[in-house]
N, C-alpha and C positions, 0 to 999 in steps of 0.2 A: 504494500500500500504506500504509496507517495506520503510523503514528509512535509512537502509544499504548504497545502494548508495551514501547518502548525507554526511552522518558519514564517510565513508571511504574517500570522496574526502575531507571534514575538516581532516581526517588524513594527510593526503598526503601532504596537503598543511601545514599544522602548524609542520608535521615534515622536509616538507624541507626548509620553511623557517626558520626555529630553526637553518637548520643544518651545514650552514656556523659559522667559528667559531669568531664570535664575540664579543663586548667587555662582554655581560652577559655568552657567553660560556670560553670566558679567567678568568673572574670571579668565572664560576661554579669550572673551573678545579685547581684555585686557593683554593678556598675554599677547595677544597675533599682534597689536599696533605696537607693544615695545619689542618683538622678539620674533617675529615672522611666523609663517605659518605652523612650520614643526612643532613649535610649543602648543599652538591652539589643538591641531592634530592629535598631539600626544595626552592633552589634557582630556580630548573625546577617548583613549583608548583605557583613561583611568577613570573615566565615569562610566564606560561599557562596560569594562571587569567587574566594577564594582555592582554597577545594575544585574549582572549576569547574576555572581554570586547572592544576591539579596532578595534574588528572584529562584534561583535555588533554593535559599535558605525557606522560604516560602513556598516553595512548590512543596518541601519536606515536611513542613508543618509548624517551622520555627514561629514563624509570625503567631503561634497562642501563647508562647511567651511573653508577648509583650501585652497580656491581659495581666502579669502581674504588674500592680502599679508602682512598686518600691523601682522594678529593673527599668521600669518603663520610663521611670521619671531621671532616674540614674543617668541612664544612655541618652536621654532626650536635654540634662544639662550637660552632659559631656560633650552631646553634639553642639551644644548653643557657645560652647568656651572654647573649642575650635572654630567654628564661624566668626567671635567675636576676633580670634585672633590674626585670619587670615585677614578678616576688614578692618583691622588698626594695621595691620601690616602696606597695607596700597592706602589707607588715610595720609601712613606717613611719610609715601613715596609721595603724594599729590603735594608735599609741602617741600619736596627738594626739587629745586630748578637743575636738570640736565639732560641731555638728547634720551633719546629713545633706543641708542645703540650702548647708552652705558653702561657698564658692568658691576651692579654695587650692592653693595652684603646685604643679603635677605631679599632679592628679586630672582624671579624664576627666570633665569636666561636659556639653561638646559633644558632640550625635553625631558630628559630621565628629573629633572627637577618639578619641571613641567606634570610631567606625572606622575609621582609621588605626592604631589600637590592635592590632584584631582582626583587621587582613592583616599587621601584622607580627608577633603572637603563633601565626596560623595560620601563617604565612610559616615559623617557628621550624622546622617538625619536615620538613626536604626527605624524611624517609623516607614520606612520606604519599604523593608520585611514584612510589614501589615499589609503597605498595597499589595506587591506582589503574591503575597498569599490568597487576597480577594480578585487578583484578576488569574490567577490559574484556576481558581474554582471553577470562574466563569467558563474558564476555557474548557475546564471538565464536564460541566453541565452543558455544553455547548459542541461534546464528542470533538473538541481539537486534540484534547492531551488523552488517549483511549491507551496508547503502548509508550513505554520508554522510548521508542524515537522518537515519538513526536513529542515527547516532553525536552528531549535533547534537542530537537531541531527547535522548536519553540524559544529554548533558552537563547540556541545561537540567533535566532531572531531578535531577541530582545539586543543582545549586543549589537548584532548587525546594524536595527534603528536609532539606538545613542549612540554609535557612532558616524553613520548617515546624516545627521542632524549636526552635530559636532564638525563635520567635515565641511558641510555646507556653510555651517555659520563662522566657520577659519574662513575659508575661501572667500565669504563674502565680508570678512574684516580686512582682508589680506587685500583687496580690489581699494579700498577704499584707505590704506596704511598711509599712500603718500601723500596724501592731502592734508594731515596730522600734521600740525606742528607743536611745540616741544607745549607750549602751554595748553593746548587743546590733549596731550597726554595726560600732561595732569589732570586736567577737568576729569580725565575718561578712569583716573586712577582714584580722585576723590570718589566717585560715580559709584565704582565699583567698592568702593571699600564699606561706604554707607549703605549700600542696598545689600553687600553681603553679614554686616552687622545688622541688619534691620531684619535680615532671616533667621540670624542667627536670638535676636530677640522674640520673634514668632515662635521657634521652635523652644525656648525656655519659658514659653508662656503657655504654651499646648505641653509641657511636661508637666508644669506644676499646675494646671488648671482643672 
């Protein structure tokens, strides 16, 4: 029996959940105008692993763990103290005047830094093991995931589409890189640093709430 089906509906879903732009897409887009495409790229390949496995973790039945509230609330300010720190981190880039090519302690210039970044900024939100647990359901009650392949093809779907979406949205920061000048960086650095602390506040308010 073909696998397609199941592949394609993990695309669907891991690229639209990608495709709201949040704090790791303010991130990717940050990354591509100081640091070219490869970091934005590599940033997509650390929020696809990460989606893969959490969507694993979920297929498996992790996601009833986080009905305990003690662990739920745990992981959900751990995830808000990592957010807060990646967005004080590009707050304080927004306040040093320098090109876009510079090299300076605590910015992501590497890919491998680049993604390292984006499994533990993805890593951040343990409630994402929830979603995925409620959309394989769906998927089960809907005879996509019936055999281990199609749970395996499913899963590579879901990476397929966060990184689909990740890829698109380098490329179309990467089209747009040269018309950046060094103080339009910053704006893009404050931008991101606020909106990635301002999720990382969401998610410590849906911990303890």
């Amino acid at each position: 029996m073909s696998v397609i089906p199941a592949w394609s509906a993990g695309l669907g879903l891991g690229f639209l959940v990608a495709l709201p732009l949040g704090p790791i897409g303010l991130l990717c887009v940050r990354s591509v105008l100081r640091n070219g495409f490869l970091c934005g790229f590599a940033i997509g390949l650390g929020a696809a692993a990460i989606d893969v496995l959490y969507a694993g973790l979920g297929l498996a039945g992790v996601g009833k763990l986080l009905d305990i509230s003690v662990l739920r609330t745990a992981l959900g300010l751990a995830g808000a103290v990592v957010m807060a720190y990646l967005g004080f981190r590009s707050v304080r880039s927004a306040f040093r005047a320098r090109s876009a090519v510079v090299d300076t302690e605590g910015e992501t210039v590497q890919p491998w830094e680049a993604f390292r970044t984006a499994l533990t900024a993805t890593a951040a939100n343990p409630a994402t093991i929830g979603y995925w647990a409620a959309a394989f359901a769906a998927a089960t009650a809907a005879n996509v995931t019936d055999t281990l392949a199609d749970s395996l093809a499913m899963l590579v779907g879901v990476g397929s589409g966060t990184l689909l979406w990740f890829t698109t949205l380098s490329t179309g920061a990467m089209l747009f890189r040269r018309w950046f000048t060094a103080r339009m960086l910053q704006g893009v650095d404050l931008l991101a640093g606020v909106g990635v602390i301002f999720f990382g506040g969401v998610l410590a308010y849906q911990a303890i709430g």
